[in-house]
C-alpha positions as semicolon CSV with decimal commas, in nm:
position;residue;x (nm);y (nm);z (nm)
1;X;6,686;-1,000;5,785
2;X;6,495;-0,727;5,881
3;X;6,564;-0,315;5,912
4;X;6,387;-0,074;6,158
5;X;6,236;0,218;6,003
6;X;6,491;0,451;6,135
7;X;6,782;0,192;5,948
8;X;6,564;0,243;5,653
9;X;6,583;0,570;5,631
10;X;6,956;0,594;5,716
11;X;7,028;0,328;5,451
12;X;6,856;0,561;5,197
13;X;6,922;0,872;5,332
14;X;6,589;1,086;5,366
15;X;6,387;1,168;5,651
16;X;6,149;0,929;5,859
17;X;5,881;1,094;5,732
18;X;5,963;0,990;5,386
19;X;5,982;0,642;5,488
20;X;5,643;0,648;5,633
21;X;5,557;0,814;5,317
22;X;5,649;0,525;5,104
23;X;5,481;0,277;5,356
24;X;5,176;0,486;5,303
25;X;5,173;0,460;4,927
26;X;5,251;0,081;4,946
27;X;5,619;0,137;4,786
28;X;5,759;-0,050;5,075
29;X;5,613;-0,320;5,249
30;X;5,602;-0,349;5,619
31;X;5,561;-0,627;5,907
32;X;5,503;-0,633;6,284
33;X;5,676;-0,810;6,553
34;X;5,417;-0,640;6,818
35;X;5,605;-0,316;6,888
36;X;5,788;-0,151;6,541
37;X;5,738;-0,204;6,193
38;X;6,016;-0,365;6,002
39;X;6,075;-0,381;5,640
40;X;6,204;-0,718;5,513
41;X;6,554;-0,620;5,321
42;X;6,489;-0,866;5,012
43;X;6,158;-0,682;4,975
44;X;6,372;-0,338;4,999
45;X;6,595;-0,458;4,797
46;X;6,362;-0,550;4,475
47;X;6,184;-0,185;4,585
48;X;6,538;-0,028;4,507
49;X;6,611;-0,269;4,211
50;X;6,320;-0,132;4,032
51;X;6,348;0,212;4,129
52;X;6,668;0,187;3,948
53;X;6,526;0,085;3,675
54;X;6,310;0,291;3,594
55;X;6,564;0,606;3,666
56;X;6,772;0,423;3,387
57;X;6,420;0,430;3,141
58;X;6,367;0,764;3,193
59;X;6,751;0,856;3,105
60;X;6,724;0,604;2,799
61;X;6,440;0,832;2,730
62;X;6,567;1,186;2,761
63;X;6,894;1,096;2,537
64;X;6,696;0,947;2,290
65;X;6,672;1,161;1,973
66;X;6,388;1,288;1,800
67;X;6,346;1,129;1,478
68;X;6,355;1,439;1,192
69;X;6,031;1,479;1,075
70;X;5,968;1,427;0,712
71;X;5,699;1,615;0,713
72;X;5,830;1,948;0,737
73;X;5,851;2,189;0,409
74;X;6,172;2,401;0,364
75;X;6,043;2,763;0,327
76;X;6,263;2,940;0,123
């Protein structure tokens, strides 16, 4: 199945603009039928899959704790 660029961007929820943005940087990949481009969904759908993942490494990341240095000298 295949989405329209404005169903894209309703399904996500940003401006057209964006969408042409991500089609631009090659985030989201795009065929022709001779008139509009349309974005196959399983393609969107692995775009959003990893996008998701790598929201959920960066979180992983900010909670992490640093590890206490041993390294640093009390100064009394």
């Amino acid at each position: 199945m295949y989405l329209t660029l404005e169903e894209t961007a309703k399904f996500l929820d940003i401006k057209l603009s964006e969408v042409y943005r991500l089609i631009r940087e090659k985030q989201i990949r795009t065929v022709s039928d001779g008139e509009d481009l349309l974005v196959n969904d399983q393609q969107f759908n692995l775009y959003l899959k990893s996008l998701e993942t790598y929201k959920m490494e960066i979180q992983d990341y900010l909670n992490e704790i640093p590890p206490e240095d041993i390294d640093i000298k009390d100064e009394d």
